[in-house]
Every structure is written in structure tokens, then in C-alpha cells.
C-alpha positions as CSV (number, residue, x, y, z in Angstrom):
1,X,-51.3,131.4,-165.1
2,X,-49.3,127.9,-165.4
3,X,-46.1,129.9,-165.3
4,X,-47.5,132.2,-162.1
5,X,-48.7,128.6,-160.5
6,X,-45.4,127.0,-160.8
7,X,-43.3,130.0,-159.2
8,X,-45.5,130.2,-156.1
9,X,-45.4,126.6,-155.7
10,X,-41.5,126.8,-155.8
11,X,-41.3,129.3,-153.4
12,X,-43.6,127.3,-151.2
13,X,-41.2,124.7,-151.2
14,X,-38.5,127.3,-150.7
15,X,-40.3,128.6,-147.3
16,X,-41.0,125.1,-146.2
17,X,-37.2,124.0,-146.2
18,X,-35.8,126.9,-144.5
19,X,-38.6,126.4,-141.8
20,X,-37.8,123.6,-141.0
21,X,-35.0,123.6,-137.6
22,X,-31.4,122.9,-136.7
23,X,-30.0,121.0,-134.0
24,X,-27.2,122.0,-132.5
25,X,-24.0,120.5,-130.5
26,X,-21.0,123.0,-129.3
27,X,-18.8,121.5,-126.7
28,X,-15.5,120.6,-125.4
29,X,-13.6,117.3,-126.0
30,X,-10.2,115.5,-125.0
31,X,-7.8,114.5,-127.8
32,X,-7.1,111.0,-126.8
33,X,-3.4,110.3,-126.9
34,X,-2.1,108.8,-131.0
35,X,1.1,108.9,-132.4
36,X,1.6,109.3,-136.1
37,X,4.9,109.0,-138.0
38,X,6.0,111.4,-141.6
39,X,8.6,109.5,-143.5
40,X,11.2,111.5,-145.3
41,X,11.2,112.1,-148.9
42,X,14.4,113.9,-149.3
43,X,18.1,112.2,-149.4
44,X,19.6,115.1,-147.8
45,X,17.2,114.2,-144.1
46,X,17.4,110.7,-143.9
47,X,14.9,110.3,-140.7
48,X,11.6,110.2,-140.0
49,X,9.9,112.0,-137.9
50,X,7.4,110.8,-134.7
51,X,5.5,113.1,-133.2
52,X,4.1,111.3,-130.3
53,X,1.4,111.0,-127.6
54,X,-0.8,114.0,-129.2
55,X,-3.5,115.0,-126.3
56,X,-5.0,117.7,-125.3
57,X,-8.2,120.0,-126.3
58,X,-10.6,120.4,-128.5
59,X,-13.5,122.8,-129.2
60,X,-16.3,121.0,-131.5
61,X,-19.2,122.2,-133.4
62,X,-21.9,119.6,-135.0
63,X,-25.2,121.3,-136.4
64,X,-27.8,118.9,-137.9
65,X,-31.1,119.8,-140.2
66,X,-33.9,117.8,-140.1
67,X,-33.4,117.4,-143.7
68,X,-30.5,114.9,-142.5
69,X,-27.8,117.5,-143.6
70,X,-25.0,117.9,-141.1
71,X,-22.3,120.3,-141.1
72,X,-18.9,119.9,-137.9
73,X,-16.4,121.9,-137.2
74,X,-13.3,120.6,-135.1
75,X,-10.3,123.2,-133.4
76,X,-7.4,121.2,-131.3
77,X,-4.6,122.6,-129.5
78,X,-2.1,119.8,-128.7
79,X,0.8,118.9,-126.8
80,X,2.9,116.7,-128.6
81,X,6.2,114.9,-128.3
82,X,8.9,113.3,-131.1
83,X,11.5,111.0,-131.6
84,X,14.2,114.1,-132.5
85,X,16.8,114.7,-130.4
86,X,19.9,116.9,-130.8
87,X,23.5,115.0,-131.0
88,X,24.0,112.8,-128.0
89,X,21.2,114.9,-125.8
90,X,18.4,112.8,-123.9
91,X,15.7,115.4,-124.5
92,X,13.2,115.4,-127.2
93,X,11.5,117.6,-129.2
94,X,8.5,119.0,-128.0
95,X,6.3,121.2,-128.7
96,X,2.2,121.9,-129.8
97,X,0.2,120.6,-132.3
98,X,-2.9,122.6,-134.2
99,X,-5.7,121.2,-136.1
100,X,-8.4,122.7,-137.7
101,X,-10.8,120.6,-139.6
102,X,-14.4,121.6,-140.8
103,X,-17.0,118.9,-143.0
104,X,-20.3,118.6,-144.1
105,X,-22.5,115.2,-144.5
106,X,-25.5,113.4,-143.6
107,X,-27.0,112.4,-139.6
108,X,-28.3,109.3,-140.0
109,X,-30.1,109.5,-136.5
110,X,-30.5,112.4,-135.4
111,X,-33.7,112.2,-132.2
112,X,-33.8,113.6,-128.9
113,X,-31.3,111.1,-127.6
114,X,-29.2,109.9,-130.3
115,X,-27.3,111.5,-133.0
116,X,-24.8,109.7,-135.5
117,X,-22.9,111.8,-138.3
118,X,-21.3,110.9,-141.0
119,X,-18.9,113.7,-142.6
120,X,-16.3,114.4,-145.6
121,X,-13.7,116.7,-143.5
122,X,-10.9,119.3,-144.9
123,X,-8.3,121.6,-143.1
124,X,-5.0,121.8,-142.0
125,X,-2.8,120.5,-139.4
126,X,0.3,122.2,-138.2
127,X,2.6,121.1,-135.2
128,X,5.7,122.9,-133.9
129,X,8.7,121.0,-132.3
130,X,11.0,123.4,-130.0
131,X,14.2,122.6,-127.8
132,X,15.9,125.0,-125.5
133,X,19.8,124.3,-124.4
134,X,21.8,126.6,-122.6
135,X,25.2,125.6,-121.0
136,X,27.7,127.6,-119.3
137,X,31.4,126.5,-119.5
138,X,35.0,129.0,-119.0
139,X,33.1,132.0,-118.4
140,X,30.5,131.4,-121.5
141,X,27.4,131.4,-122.3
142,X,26.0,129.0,-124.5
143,X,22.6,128.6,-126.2
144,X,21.1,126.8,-129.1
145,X,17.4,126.8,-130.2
146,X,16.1,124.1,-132.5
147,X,13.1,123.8,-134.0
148,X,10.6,121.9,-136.5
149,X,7.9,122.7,-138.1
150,X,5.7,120.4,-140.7
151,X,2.7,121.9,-141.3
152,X,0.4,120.4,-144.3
153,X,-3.4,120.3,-145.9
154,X,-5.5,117.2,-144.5
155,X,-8.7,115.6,-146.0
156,X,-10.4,112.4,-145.0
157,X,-13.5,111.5,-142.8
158,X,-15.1,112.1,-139.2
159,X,-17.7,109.6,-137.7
160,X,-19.6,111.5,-134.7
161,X,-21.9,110.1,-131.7
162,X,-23.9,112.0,-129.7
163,X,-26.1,110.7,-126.6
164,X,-28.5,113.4,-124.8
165,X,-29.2,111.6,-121.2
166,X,-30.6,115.6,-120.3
167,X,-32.5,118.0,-122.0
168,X,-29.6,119.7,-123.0
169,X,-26.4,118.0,-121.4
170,X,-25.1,116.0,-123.9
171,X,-21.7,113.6,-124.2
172,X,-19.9,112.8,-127.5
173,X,-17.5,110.6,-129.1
174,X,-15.7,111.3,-132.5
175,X,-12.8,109.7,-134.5
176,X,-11.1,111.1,-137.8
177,X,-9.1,109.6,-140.1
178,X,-6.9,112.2,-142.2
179,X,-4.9,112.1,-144.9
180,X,-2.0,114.5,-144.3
181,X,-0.4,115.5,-147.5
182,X,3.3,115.5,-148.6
183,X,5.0,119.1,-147.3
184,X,7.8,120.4,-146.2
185,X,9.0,120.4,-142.6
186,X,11.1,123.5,-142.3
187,X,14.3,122.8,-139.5
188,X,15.7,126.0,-137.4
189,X,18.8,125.7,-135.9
190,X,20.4,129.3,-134.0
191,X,23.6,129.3,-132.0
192,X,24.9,132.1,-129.5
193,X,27.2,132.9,-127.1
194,X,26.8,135.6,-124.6
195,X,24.3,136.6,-126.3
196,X,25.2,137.1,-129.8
197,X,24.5,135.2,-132.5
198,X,27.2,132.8,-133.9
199,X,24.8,130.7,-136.2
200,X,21.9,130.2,-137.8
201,X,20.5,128.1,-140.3
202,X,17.1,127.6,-141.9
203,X,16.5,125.0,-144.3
204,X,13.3,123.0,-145.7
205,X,13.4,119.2,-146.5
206,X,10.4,117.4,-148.3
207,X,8.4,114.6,-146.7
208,X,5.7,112.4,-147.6
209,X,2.2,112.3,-146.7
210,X,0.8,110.6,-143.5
211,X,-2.6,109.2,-142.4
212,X,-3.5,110.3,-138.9
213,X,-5.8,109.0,-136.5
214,X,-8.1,111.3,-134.1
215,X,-10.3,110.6,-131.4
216,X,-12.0,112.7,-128.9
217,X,-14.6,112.3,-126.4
218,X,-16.2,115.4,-124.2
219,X,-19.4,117.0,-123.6
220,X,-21.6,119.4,-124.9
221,X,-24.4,122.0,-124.9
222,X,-27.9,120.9,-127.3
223,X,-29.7,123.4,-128.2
């Protein structure tokens, strides 16, 4: 009987923690503009690398329990420029930046208003640099592609307010601070003339790890 009233109270508990509700944010956000620089950890690429003046969108998630357990989810698409350039040419790199970042942690406010989260955040972030020449001199054709790619595992931390003025309208503000870790950036270089290929190289140089800073702001749906 002990035994049989311990289990029912357990599963009472059980059934009382999953009734209780979630609140949800889903939303859209604008990267503002940060620049973050990888230093090179390999003698034979002796530069670091810039990428600068990251902005663009982002597509959040935050879901809160009344419990005070919170869960986010981050997705950013990027435009981002560098400090590369190719021999005496004006024209940096450019290219897009990726980050995808989900977490888990604990709202400390969470009311009809006001929501504050406090997360642990994994993922990865991946940007691509690309440059186009073409040239035409004594009848030819010239065109070389370049590009680089540094693409690495992040951890770190997301802080996330949320103000309701409506019943479901709601605007946000988050900032993360990441820890990129040392990778490899990986440096294309392809060469043709009149359309064949003369050239091409693909090599792989190691660089250290990078902190990154993040912030967004944008609006979302509560419900």
C-alpha cells in the first residue's frame, strides 16, 4: 500500500509539471553591425583575418515554462566584409556569414510584460569570403576567383529581453558573446583564360580561436 501510495503521488507530480504552460516568442531581428578579427596560427599565412561590419537577419525562437526553464534558438544570415584583398586590388573580400546557435537556461521574469533570459548557447558559425576579377587584355580573357572560408564550433552565453506593450506584439533585444574555436580557414584560388582553367589551388591554414560579439533587436509574435 506504501509502495502503491508513493507511485501515484509521483505520477501526480509528473501530471502537474507537464500541465503547467509555455510561453512563447518567434520573431525576426536585425544583426547589429560588429567586427571580429581570427589571428593566424600558422607560419606559412602570416595575416589575420577581419571580417567586418556583420549585419543583417535573424530568425529567433525563445520558449519559457513557468517552471522558469527557458530554451532559444538563434538562425543569422549575414553580409559581411574583410580586410583581404588580392595583390595591389582595392576590392575586399566579401561575402555571407551563417550562425546557428541554440541554448537552454533560466527566465528570471517571465509576466505578461517582461521577460529576461539567461542562457548557455552552442552551435556553429560559418562565413564565406568570395571575389570575382575578370580582365580582358590582347584578345584574352582573364578570370580569377578567390575565396575563404573559416568555419568553426562556438559556445558562450545569450542574455534576452522581451517587452509585450500588446497582447501579442512583442519587441526584443539580445546580445551573445561566443567563443569561436581554433579551425581552419580553407583559401581557394582558380585562374582561367578564355575559359579554361590554368590554375587552381586549395590549401587550409590553422587559426586561433576568436570571441565574437552579437546583438540583435526585432519583434516578435507571443503566444
Amino acid at each position: 500500500m506504501k509502495k502503491l501510495t508513493i507511485f501515484l503521488a509521483a505520477l501526480a507530480l509528473c501530471f502537474s509539471v507537464s500541465a503547467k504552460t509555455w510561453t512563447n516568442y518567434t520573431g525576426f531581428g536585425w544583426r547589429i553591425p560588429t567586427s571580429t578579427t581570427v589571428k593566424s596560427d600558422d607560419s606559412s599565412m602570416d595575416f589575420d583575418i577581419k571580417f567586418k561590419n556583420q549585419t543583417g537577419l535573424s530568425l529567433d525562437y525563445t520558449g519559457a515554462h513557468e517552471s522558469g526553464f527557458s530554451m532559444r534558438a538563434i538562425l543569422d544570415i549575414n553580409y559581411s566584409k574583410s580586410n583581404l584583398k588580392v595583390g595591389d586590388d582595392d576590392d575586399d573580400l566579401e561575402g555571407l556569414n551563417g550562425l546557428f546557435l541554440i541554448g537552454a537556461g533560466y527566465a528570471p521574469v517571465c509576466t505578461d510584460k517582461l521577460f529576461l533570459g539567461i542562457y548557455g548557447i552552442l552551435g556553429a558559425d560559418l562565413t564565406v569570403l568570395y571575389l570575382d576579377k575578370t580582365a580582358y587584355t590582347n584578345y584574352q580573357k582573364s578570370e580569377n576567383e578567390y575565396s575563404f572560408t573559416h568555419a568553426a564550433s562556438v559556445l558562450g552565453a545569450n542574455v534576452t529581453f522581451v517587452y509585450t506593450p500588446a497582447k501579442h506584439f512583442s519587441l526584443f533585444a539580445s546580445v551573445c558573446t561566443n567563443y569561436m574555436f581554433p579551425t581552419k580557414v580553407e583559401a581557394d584560388m582558380t585562374q582561367k583564360v578564355n575559359g579554361v582553367k590554368i590554375f587552381d589551388s586549395d590549401e587550409k591554414y590553422d587559426y586561433k580561436g576568436a570571441f565574437k560579439f552579437v546583438p540583435t533587436a526585432g519583434i516578435c509574435w507571443k503566444f
